[in-house]
Rosetta silent file (secondary structure, phi, psi, omega in degrees, C-alpha in Angstrom):
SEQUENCE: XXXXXXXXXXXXXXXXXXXXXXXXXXXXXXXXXXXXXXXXXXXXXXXXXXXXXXXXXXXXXXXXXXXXXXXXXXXXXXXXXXXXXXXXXXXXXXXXXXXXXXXXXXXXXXXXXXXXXXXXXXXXXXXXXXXXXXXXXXXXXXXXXXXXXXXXXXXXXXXXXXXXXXXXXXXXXXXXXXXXXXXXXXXXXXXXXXXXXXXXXXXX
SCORE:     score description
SCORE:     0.000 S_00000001
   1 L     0.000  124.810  172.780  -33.802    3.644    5.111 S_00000001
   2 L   -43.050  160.705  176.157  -33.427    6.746    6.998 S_00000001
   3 L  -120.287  133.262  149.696  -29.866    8.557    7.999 S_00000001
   4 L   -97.502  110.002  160.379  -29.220    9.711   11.701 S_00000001
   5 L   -74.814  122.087 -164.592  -27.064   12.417   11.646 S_00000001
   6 L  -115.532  103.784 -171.513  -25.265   13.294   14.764 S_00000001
   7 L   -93.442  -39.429 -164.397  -24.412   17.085   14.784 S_00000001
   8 L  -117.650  167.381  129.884  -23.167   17.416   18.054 S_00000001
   9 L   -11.935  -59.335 -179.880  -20.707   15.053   20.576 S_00000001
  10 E  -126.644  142.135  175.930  -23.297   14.857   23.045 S_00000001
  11 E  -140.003  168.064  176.133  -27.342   14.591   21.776 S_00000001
  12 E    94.495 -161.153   12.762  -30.279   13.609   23.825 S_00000001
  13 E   -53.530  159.933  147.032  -31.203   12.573   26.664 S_00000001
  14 E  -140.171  163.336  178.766  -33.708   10.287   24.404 S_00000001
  15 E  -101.901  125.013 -169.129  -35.646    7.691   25.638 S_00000001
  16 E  -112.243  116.470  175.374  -34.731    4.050   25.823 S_00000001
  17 L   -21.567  -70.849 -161.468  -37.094    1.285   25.943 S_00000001
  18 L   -80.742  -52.508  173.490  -33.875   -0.386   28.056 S_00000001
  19 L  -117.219   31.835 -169.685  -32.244    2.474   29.382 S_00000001
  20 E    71.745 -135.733  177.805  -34.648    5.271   30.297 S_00000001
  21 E   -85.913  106.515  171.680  -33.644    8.867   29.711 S_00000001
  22 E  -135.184  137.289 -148.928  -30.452    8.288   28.305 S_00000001
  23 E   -81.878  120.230 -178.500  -27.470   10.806   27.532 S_00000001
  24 E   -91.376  149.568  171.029  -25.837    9.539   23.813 S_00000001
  25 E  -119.836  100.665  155.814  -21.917   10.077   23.567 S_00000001
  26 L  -100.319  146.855 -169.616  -20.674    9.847   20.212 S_00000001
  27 L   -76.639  -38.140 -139.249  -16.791    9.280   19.672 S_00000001
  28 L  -121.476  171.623 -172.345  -16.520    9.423   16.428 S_00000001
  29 L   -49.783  145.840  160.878  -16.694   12.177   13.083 S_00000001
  30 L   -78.442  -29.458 -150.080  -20.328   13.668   12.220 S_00000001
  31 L  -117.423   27.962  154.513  -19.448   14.404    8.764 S_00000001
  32 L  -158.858  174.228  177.833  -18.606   10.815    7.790 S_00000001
  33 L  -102.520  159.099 -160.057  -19.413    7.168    9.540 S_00000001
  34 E  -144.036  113.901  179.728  -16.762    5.698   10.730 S_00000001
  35 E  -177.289  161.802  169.034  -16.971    1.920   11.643 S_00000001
  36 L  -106.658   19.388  146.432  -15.354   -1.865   10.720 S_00000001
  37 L  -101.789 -177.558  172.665  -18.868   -2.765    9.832 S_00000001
  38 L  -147.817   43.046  179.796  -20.746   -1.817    6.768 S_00000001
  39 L   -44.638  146.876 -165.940  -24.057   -3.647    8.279 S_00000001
  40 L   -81.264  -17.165 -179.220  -26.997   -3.871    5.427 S_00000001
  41 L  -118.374   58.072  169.547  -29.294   -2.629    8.147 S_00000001
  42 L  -110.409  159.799 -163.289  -27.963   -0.039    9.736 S_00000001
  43 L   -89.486   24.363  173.843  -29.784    3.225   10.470 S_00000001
  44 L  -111.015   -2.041  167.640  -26.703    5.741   10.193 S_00000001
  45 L    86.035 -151.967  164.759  -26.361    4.380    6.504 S_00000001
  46 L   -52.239  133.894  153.820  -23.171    3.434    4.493 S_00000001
  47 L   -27.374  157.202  175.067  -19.803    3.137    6.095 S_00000001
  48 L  -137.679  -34.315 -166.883  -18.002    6.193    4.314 S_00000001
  49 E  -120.979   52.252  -87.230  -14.644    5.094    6.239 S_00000001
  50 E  -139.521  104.250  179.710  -14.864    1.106    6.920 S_00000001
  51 L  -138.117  160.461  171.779  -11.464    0.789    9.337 S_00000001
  52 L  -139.935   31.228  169.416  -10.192   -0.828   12.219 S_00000001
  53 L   -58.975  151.653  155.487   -7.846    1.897   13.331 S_00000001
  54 L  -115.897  152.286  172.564   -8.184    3.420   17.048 S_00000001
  55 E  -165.438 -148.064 -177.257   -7.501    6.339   17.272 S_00000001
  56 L  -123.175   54.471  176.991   -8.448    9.937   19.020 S_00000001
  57 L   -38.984  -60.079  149.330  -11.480   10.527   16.449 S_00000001
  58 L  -128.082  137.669 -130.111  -12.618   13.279   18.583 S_00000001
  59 L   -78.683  133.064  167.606  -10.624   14.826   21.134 S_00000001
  60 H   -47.133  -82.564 -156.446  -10.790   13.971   24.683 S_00000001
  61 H   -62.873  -19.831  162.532  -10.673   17.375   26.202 S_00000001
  62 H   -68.016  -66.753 -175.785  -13.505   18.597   23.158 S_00000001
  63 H   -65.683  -32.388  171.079  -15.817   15.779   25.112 S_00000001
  64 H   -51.484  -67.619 -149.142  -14.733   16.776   28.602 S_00000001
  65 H   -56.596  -44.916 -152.604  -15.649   20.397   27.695 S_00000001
  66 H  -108.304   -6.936  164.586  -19.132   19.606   26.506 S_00000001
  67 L   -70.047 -116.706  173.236  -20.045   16.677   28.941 S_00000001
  68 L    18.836 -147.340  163.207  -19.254   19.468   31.587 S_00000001
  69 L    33.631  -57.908  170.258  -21.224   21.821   30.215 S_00000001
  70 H   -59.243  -85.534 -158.302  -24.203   19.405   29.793 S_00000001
  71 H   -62.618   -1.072 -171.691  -24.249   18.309   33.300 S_00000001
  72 H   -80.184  -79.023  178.906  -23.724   21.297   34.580 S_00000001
  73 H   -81.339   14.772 -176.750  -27.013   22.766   33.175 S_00000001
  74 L  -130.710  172.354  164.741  -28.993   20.025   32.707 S_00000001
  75 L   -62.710  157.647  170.898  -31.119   17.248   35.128 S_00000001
  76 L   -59.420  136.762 -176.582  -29.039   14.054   35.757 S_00000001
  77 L  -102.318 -171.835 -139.472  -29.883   11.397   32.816 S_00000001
  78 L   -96.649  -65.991 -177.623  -30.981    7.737   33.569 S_00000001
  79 E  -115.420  118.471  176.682  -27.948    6.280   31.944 S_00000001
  80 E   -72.644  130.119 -173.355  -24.923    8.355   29.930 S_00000001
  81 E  -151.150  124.526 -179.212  -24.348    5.769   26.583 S_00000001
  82 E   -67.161  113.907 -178.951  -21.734    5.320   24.149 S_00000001
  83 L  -179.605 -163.456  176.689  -22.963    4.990   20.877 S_00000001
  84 L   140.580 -110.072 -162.181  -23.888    7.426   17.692 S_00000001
  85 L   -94.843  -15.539 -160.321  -22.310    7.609   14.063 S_00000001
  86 L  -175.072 -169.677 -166.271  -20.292    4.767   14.616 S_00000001
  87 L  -112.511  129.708  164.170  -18.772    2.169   16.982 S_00000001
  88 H   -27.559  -49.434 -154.668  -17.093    3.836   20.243 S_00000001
  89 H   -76.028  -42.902 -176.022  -14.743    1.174   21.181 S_00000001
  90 H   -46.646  -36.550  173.579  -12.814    2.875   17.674 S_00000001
  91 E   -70.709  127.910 -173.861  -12.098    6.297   19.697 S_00000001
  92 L   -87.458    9.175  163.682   -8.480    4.862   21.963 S_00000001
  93 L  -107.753   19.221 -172.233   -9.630    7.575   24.457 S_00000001
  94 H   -66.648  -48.478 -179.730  -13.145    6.146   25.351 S_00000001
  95 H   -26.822  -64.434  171.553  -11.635    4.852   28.461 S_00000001
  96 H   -35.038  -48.275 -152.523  -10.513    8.465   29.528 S_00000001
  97 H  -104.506    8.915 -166.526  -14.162    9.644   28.844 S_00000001
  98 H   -98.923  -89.701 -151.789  -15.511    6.232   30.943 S_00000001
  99 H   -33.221  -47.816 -169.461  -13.276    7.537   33.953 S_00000001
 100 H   -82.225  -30.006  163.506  -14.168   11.021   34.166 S_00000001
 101 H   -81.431    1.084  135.979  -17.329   10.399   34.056 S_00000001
 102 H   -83.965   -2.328  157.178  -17.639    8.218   37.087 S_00000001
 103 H   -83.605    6.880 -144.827  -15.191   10.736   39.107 S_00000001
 104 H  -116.444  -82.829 -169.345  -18.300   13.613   37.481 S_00000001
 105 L  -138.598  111.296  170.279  -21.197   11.480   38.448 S_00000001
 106 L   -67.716  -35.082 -178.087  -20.616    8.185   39.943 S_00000001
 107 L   -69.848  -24.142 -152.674  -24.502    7.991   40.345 S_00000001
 108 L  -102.279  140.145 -132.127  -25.327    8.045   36.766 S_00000001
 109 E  -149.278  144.273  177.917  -24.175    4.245   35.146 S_00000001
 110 E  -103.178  116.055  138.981  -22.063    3.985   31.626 S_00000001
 111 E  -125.060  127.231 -126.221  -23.309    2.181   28.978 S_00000001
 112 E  -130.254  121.242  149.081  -21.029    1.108   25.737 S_00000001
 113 E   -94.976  131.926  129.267  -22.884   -0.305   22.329 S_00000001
 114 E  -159.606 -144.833 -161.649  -21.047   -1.753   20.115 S_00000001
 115 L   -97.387    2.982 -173.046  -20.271   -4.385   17.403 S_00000001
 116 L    50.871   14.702 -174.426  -17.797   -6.649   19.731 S_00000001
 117 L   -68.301  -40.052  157.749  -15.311   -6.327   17.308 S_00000001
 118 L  -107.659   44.543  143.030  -12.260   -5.388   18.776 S_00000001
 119 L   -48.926  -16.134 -174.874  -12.681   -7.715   21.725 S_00000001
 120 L   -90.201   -6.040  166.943   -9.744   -9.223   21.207 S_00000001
 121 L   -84.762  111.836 -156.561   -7.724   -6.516   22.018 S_00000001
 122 H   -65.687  -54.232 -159.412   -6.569   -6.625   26.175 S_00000001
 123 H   -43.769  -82.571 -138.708   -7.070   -2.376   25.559 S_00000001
 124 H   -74.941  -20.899  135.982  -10.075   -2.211   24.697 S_00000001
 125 H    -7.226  -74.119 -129.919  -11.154   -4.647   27.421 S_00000001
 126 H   -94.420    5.980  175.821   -9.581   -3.040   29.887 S_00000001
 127 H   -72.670  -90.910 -163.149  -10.961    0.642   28.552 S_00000001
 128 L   -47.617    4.822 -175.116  -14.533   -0.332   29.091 S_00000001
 129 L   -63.867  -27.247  174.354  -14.419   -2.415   32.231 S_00000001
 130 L   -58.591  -36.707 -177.888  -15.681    0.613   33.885 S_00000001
 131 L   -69.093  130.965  151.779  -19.225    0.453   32.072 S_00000001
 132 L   -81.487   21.902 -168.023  -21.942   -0.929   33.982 S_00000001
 133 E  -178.422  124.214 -179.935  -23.779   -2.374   30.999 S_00000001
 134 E  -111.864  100.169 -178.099  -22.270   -3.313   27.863 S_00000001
 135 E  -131.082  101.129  165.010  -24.366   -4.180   24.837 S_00000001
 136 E   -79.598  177.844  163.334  -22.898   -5.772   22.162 S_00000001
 137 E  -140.349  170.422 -138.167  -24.272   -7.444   19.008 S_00000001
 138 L  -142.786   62.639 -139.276  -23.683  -10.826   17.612 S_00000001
 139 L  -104.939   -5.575 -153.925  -25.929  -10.967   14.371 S_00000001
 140 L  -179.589  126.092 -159.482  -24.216  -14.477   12.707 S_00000001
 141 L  -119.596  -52.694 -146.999  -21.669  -16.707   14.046 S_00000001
 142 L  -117.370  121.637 -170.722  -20.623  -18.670   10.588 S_00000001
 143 H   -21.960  -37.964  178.723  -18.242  -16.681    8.186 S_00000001
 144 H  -103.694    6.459  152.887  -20.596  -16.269    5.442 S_00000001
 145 H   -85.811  -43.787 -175.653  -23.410  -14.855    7.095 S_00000001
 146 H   -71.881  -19.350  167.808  -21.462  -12.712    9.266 S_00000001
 147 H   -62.724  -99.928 -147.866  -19.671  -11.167    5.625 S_00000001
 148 H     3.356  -62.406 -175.879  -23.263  -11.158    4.258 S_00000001
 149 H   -90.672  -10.728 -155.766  -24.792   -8.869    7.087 S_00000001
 150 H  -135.279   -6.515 -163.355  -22.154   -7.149    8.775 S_00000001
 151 L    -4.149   94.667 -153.861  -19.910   -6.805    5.535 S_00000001
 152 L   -80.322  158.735  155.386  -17.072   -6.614    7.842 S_00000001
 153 L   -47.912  139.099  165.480  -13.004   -4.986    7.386 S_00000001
 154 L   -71.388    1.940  170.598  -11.282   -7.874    5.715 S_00000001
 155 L  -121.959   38.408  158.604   -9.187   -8.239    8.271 S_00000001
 156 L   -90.653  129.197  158.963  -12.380   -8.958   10.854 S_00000001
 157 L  -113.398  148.433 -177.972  -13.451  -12.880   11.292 S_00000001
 158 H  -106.800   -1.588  133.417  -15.885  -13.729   13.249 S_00000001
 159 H   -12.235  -62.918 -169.510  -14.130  -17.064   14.782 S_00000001
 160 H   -28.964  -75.259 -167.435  -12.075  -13.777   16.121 S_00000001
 161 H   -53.172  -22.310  178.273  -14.932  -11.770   17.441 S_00000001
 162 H   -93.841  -60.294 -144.758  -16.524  -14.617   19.534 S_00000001
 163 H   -55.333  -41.266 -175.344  -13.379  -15.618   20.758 S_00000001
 164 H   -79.334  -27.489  152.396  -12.737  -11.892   21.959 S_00000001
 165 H   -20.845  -78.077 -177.853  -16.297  -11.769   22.972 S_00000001
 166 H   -47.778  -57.895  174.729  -15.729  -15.202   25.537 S_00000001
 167 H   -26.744  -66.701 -172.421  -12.509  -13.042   26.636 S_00000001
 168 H   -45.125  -82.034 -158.726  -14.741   -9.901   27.735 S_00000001
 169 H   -43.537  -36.353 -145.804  -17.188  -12.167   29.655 S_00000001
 170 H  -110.128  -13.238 -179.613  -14.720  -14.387   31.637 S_00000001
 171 H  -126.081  -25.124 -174.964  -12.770  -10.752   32.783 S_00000001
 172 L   -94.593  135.034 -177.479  -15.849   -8.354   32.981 S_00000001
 173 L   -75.988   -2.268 -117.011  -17.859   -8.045   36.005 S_00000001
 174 L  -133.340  159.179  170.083  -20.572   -5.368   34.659 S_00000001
 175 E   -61.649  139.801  166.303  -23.695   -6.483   33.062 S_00000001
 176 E  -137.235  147.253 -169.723  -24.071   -7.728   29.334 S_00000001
 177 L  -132.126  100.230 -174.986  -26.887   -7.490   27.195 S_00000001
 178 L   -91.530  154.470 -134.531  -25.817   -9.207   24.045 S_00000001
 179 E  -137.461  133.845  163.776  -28.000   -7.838   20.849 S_00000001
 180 L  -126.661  124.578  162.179  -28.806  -10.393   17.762 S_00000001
 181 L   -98.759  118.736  178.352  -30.888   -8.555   14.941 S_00000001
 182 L   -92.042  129.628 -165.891  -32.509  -11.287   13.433 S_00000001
 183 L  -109.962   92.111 -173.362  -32.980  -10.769    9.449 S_00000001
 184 L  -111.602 -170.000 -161.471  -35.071  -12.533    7.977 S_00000001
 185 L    74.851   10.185  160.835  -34.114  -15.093    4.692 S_00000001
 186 L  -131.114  -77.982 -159.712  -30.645  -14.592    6.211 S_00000001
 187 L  -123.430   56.320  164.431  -29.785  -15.376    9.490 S_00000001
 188 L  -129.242   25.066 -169.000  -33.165  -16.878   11.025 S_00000001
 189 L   -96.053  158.150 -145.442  -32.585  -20.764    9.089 S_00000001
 190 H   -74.797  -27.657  173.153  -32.164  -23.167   11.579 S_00000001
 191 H   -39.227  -59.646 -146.109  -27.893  -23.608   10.646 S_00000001
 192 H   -72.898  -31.942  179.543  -27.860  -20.419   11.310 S_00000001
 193 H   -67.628  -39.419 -136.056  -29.880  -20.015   14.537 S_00000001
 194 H   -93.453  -23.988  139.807  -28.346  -23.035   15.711 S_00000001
 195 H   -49.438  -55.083  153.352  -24.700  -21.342   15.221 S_00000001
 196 H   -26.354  -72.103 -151.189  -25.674  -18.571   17.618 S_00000001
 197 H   -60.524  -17.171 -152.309  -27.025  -20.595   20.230 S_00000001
 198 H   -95.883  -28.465  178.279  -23.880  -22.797   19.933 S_00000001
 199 H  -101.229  -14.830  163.551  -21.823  -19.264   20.237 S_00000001
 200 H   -73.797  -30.070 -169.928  -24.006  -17.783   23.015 S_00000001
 201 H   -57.867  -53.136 -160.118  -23.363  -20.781   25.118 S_00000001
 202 H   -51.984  -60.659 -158.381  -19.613  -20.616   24.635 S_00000001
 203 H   -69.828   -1.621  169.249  -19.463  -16.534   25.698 S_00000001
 204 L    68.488    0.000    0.000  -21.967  -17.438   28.851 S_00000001
């Protein structure tokens, strides 16, 4: 399985089936991954730092400087999107970097990936409320699928994660495009599908 390495803050535009030409933001270190999953399929590889700290992973005012900079000398992208080495919602200034960029370019629409993990947290709610398009993913609803695939922090459940998950939906107005990677000889047996559907219902 391939590694994407993420050299810079801001890379792209690249082009997304879903969101055109769109400008990636990553939050988080290049020279390790940083995340509270350790998913078996993911294309940025092993976890090197498997946490569920927030924190200021890379520095607001370093991403001000080079978002600036970008739009300044470049065409307007389709969408600007949070996403990269690792999951977003982990930097505690992604809000900060939501906001200025709709005072920048209000025309250009925020979109946030990530792993829905720390839904459950009112912050990290209310940092992303600003994004017009949210797309988490949801790959197993019953505890021993979601260790299996997502081989999560031990102190992630995924009871939790839907629960914070219903929470988002029920406060955010913004679009959601929730993401299941189906696996299969894991999570495509019918308990399993049938767990989903039973946990898509609940989050609406």
């Amino acid at each position: 399985m391939p590694t994407f390495l993420f050299e810079d803050i801001i890379f792209g535009p690249v082009e997304s089936r879903r969101l055109g030409s769109s400008l990636g933001i990553n939050l988080l270190p290049t020279d390790k991954k940083v995340c509270n999953f350790d998913c078996v399929y993911c294309e940025c590889g092993k976890t090197s730092h498997l946490t569920l700290e927030r924190k200021e992973y890379v520095s607001f005012e370093t991403v001000k400087k080079e978002l600036t900079h970008f739009l300044a000398h470049h065409a307007r992208p389709d969408y600007t999107t949070f996403s990269g080495s690792g999951k977003p919602t982990l930097n505690s200034k992604i809000g900060d970097v939501i906001r200025f960029l709709k005072d920048r370019v209000p025309d250009v629409p925020v979109a946030v990936l990530t792993n829905s993990t720390l839904f459950f947290q009112k912050q990290v709610r209310s940092d992303i409320e600003n994004a017009m398009v949210v797309i988490p993913s949801l790959d197993a609803a019953t505890k021993k699928m979601f260790n299996k695939i997502n081989r999560p922090s031990p102190l992630l459940h995924v009871d939790k994660i839907i629960d914070g998950l219903i929470q988002f939906r029920q406060e955010y107005t913004g679009k959601i495009w929730l993401e299941i990677f189906i696996i299969p000889g894991m999570n495509d047996t019918i308990t399993e599908l049938t767990a989903l559907k039973q946990a898509i219902e609940k989050i609406r």
